[in-house]
C-alpha positions in Angstrom: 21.8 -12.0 -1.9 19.9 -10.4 -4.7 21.9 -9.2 -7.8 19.5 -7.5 -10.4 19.3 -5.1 -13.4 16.4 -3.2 -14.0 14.8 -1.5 -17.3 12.3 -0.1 -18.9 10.6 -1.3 -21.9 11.3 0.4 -25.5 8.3 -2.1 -27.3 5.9 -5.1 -25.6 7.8 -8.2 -26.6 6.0 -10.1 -29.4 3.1 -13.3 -28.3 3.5 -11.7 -24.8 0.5 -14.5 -23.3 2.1 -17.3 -24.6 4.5 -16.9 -21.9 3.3 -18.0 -18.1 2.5 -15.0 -16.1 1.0 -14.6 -12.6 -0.9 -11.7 -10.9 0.9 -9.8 -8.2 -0.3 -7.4 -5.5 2.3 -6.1 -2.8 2.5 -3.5 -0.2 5.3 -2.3 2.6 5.2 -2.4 6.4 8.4 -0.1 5.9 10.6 1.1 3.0 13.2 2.5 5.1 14.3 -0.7 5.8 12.1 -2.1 3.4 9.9 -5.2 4.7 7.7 -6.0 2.2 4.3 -8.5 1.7 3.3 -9.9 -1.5 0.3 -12.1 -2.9 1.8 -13.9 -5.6 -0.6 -16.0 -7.5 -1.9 -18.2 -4.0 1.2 -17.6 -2.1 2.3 -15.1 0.3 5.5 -14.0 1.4 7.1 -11.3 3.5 10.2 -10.2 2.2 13.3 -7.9 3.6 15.4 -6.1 1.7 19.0 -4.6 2.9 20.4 -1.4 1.5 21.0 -1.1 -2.2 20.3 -0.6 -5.8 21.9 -3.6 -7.8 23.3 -5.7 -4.8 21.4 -6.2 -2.1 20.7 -8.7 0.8 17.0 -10.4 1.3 15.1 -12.8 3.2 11.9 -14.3 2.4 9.3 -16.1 4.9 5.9 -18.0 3.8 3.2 -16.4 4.8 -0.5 -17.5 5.2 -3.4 -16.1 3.8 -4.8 -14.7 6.7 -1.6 -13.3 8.3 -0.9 -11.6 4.7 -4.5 -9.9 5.2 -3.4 -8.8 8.8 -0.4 -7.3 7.5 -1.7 -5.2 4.8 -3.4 -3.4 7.3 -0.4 -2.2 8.6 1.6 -1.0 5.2 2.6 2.2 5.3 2.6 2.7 1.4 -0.2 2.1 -0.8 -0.7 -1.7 -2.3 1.1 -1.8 -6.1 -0.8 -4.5 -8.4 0.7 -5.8 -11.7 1.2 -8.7 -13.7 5.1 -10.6 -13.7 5.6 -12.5 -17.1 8.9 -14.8 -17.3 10.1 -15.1 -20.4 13.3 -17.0 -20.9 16.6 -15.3 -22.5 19.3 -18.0 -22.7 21.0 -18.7 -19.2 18.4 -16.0 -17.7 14.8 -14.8 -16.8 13.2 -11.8 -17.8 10.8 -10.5 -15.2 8.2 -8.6 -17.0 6.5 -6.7 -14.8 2.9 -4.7 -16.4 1.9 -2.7 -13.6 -2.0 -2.2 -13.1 -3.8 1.4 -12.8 -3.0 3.8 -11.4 0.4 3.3 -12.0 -0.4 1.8 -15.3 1.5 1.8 -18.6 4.1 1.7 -16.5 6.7 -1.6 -17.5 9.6 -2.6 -16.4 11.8 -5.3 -16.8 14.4 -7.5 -14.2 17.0 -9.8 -14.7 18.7 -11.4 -11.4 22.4 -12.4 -11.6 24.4 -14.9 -9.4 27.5 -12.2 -9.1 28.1 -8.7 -10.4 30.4 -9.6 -13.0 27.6 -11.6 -14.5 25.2 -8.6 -14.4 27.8 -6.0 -16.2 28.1 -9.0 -18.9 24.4 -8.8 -19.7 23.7 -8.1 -22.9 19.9 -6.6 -22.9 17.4 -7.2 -26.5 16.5 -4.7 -27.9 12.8 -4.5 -26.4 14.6 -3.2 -23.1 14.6 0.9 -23.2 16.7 2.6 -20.3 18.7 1.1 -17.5 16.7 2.5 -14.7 18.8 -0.1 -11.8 20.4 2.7 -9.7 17.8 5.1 -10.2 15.6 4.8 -6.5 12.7 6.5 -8.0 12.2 2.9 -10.1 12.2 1.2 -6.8 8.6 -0.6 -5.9 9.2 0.9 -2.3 9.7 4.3 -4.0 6.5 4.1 -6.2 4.1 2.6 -3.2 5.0 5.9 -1.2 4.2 7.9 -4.4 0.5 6.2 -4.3 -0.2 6.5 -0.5 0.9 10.3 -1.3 -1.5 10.7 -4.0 -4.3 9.0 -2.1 -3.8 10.3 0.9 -3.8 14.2 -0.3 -3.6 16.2 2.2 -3.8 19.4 0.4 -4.5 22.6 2.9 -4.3 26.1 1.8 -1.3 27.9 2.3 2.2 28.2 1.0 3.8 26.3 -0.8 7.2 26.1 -2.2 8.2 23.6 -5.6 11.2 22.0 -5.7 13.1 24.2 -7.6 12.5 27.2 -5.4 9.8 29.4 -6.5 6.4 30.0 -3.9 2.8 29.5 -4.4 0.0 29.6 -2.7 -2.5 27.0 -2.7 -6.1 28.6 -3.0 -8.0 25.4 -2.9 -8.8 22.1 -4.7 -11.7 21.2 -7.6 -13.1 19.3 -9.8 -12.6 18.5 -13.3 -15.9 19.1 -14.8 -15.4 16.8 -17.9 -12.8 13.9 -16.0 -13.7 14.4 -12.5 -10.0 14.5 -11.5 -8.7 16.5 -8.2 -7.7 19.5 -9.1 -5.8 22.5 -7.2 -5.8 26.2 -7.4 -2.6 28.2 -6.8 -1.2 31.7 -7.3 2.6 31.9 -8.0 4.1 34.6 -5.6 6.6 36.0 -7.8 6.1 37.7 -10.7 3.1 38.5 -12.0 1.3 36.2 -9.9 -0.3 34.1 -12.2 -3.6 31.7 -11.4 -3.3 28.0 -12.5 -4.3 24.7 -11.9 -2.8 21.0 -12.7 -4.2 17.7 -11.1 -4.3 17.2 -7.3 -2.0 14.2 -8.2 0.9 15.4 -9.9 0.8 17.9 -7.6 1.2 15.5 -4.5 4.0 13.5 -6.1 7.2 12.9 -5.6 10.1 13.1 -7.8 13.7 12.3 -8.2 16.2 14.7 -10.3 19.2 16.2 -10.1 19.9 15.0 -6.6 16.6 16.0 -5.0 14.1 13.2 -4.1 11.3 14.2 -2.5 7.9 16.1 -3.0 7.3 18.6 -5.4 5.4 21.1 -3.6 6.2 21.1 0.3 4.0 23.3 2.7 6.4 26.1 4.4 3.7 28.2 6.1 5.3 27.5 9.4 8.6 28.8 8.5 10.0 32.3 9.3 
């Protein structure tokens, strides 16, 4: 059973390489249930996780090398690279996690307990920022389907509709002449129909608020 809290990082803790740290790289055959892989240093593992945002249940298997490399090509989310520094805080380990481009500055913190009532008693330094443990948008799964998302595109021309309601219409994507960064082209339909653009990427994403997770702009050209 996994019992953790989850943060993220108000300031970089001071002498942050004196403490040991190992380089990560993990990916999911599914998030929904999620069944993870992960490189840790030189091991492999694949991991499952039950339902949950503090509490949950997981299993871990050894993996080899080469059965790690035959899984990856069968993740359905995009791989997530960072760096995990343990830095010791009395009875418990911090997890520092400093997640690697393109997800980068992202950092976020995790403490595992051995019961709840351990967890509520946590104290956090004052480094930590926000408590971001029952927030799912936080969750590796989450972010890894963000990436494939992003990477994947998939950006036709048409209608559109964000998640707060209003309608666009895609026109089509560009460059950035300076950055080279995917853009797109839309119109609002309402109003006065305004042009604009933003990056092909924030586009793409998904978000979580107010209830609503999922994509921000969602094709409806095939609705009545």
């Amino acid at each position: 059973m996994e019992i953790e809290r989850k943060f993220l990082i108000r300031q970089m803790p001071e002498h942050l390489d004196y403490y040991p740290h190992t380089p990560m790289e993990q990916a999911y055959i599914s998030t929904e249930p999620v069944i993870r892989i992960r490189r840790s240093g030189e091991a492999y593992w694949l991991t499952c996780k039950g339902p949950g945002l503090l509490k949950r249940e997981e299993f871990e298997l050894s993996l080899t090398e080469k059965e790690y490399g035959a899984l990856l090509l069968k993740t359905e989310g995009a791989p997530i690279v960072k760096d995990r520094y343990e830095i010791p805080m009395g009875e418990h380990l911090i997890q520092l996690d400093v997640f690697q481009a393109p997800l980068a500055p992202l950092v976020m913190a995790e403490v595992e307990f051995s019961s709840e009532e351990e967890a509520a008693a946590f104290c956090p330094p004052d480094w930590f920022g926000e408590e971001v443990t029952q927030n799912p948008c936080y969750t590796n799964a989450y972010l890894s389907r963000c990436l494939r998302r992003t990477e994947q595109g998939g950006l036709i021309p048409g209608r559109y509709r964000h998640f707060k309601g209003r309608e666009y219409q895609l026109l089509c994507t560009a460059t950035h002449s300076e950055t080279q960064e995917p853009m797109v082209v839309y119109r609002a339909l309402y109003g006065e129909k305004g042009l604009w653009a933003r990056p092909a990427a924030m586009w793409s994403e998904e978000v979580c608020r107010d209830g609503y997770q999922g994509p921000r702009f969602y094709p409806i050209d095939g609705e009545a």
